[in-house]
C-alpha positions as CSV (number, residue, x, y, z in Angstrom):
1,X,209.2,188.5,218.8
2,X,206.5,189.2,221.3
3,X,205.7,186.6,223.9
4,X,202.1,184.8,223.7
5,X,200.0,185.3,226.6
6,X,198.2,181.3,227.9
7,X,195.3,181.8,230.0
8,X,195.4,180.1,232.8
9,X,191.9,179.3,233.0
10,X,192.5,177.3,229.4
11,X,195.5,175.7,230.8
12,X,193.4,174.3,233.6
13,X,190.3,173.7,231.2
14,X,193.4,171.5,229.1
15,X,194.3,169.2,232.3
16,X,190.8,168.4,233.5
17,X,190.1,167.4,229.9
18,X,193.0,165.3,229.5
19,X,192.2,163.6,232.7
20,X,188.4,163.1,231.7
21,X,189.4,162.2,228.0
22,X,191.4,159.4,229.7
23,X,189.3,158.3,232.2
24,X,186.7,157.6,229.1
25,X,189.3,156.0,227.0
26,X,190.2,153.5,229.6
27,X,186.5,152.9,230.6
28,X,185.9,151.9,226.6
29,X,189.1,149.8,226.3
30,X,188.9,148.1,229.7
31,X,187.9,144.5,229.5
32,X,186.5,145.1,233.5
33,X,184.3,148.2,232.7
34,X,180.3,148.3,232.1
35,X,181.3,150.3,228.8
36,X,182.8,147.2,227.2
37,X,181.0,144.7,228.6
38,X,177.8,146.1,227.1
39,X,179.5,146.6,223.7
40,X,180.5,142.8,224.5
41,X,176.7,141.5,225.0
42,X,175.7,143.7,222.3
43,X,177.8,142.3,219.5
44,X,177.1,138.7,220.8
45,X,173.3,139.1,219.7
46,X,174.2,139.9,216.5
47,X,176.9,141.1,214.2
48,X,175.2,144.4,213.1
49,X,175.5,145.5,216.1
50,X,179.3,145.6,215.7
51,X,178.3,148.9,214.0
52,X,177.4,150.6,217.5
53,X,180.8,149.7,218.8
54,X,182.2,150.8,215.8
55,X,181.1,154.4,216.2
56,X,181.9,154.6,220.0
57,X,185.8,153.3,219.1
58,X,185.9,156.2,216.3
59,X,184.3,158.9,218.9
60,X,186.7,157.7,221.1
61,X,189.5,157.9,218.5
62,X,188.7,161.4,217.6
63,X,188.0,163.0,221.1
64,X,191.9,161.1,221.8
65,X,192.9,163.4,218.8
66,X,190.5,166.7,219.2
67,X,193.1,166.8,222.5
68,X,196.0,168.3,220.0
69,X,193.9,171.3,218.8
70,X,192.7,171.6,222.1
71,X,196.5,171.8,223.5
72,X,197.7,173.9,220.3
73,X,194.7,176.4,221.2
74,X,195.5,176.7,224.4
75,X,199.4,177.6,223.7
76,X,198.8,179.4,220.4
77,X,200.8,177.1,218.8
78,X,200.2,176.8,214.6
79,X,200.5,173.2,213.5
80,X,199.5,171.5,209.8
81,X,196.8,173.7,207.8
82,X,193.6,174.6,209.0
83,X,191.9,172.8,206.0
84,X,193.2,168.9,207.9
85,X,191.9,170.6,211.4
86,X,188.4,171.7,209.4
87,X,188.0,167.9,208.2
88,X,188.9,166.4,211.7
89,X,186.4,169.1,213.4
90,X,183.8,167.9,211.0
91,X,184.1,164.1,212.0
92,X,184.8,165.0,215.3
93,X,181.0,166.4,215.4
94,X,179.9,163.0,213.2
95,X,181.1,160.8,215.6
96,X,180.2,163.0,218.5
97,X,176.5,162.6,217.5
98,X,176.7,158.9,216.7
99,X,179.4,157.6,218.7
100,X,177.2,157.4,222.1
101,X,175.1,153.8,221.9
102,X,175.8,153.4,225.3
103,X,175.3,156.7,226.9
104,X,172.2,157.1,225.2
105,X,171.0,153.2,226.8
106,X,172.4,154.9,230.2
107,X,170.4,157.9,229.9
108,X,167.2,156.4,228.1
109,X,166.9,153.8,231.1
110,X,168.0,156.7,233.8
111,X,165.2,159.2,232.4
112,X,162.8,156.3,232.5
113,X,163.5,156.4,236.7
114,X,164.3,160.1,237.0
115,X,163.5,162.7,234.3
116,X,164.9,165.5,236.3
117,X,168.2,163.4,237.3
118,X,168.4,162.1,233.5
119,X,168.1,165.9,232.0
120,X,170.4,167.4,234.7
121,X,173.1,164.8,234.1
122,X,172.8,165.0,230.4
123,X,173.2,169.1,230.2
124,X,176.4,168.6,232.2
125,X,177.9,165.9,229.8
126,X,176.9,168.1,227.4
127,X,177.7,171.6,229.3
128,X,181.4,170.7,229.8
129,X,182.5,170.1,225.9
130,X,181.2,173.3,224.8
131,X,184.6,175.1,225.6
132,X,186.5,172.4,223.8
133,X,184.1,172.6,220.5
134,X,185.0,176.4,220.9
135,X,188.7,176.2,220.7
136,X,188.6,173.4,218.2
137,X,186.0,175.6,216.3
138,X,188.2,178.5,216.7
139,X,191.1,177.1,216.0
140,X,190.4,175.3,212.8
141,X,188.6,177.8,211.3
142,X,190.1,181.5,212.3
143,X,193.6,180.1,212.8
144,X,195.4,183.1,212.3
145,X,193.5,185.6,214.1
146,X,193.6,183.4,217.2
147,X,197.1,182.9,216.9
148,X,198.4,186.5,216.4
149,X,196.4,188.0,219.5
């Protein structure tokens, strides 16, 4: 049995992640943060907007879970079938697009003072989740080439 090589570079990638995945988590859940309180004004207008908070807790909920693959990418580990990591990939990206009512207030009112500081902050939101949609990519959809190298 040969021994599996972990980058380095992923392992790091894995713990920054973790800590930013948390940080997020706790900023959504926390009765103190301006996450939550928003979500709080917002529903108190009306119901329908329940909906909002509905997709951030579920973006929330699936970036919590998109950790596993991450972690399971990073060790070359094989866990479940790749058909259950290809449907949670393919919410993942649902919620991902719809899950963000209140970065997309933050940013709309932030362009509306600074383009440049608006677009710049936006790429890097953006720029540090492409690795992760790569591993999750790879691993649930070539499972068993990643895992054999």
């Amino acid at each position: 049995m040969k021994k599996k090589k972990v980058s380095i570079l992923w392992r790091m990638y894995l713990a920054i992640t973790i800590f930013i995945v948390f940080k997020e988590s706790v900023e959504f859940f926390s009765p103190c943060s301006t996450k939550n309180l928003f979500f709080s004004i917002l529903t108190s207008f009306d119901f329908s907007f329940f909906l909002l908070y509905y997709l951030s807790f579920m973006q929330i909920m699936f970036t919590l879970i998109h950790c596993i693959p991450l972690a399971l990418y990073t060790y070359r580990i094989k866990l479940f079938s790749s058909s259950l990591w290809r449907g949670l990939f393919a919410l993942k990206i649902i919620f991902d697009i719809t899950g963000h009512g209140y970065e997309l207030n933050y940013f709309n009112s932030l362009y509306n003072q600074d383009p440049t500081i608006a677009l710049t902050m936006l790429a890097v939101s953006i720029i540090k989740y492409i690795p992760w949609y790569i591993a999750c990519y790879e691993y649930a959809f070539k499972n068993e080439k990643i895992l054999d190298n």
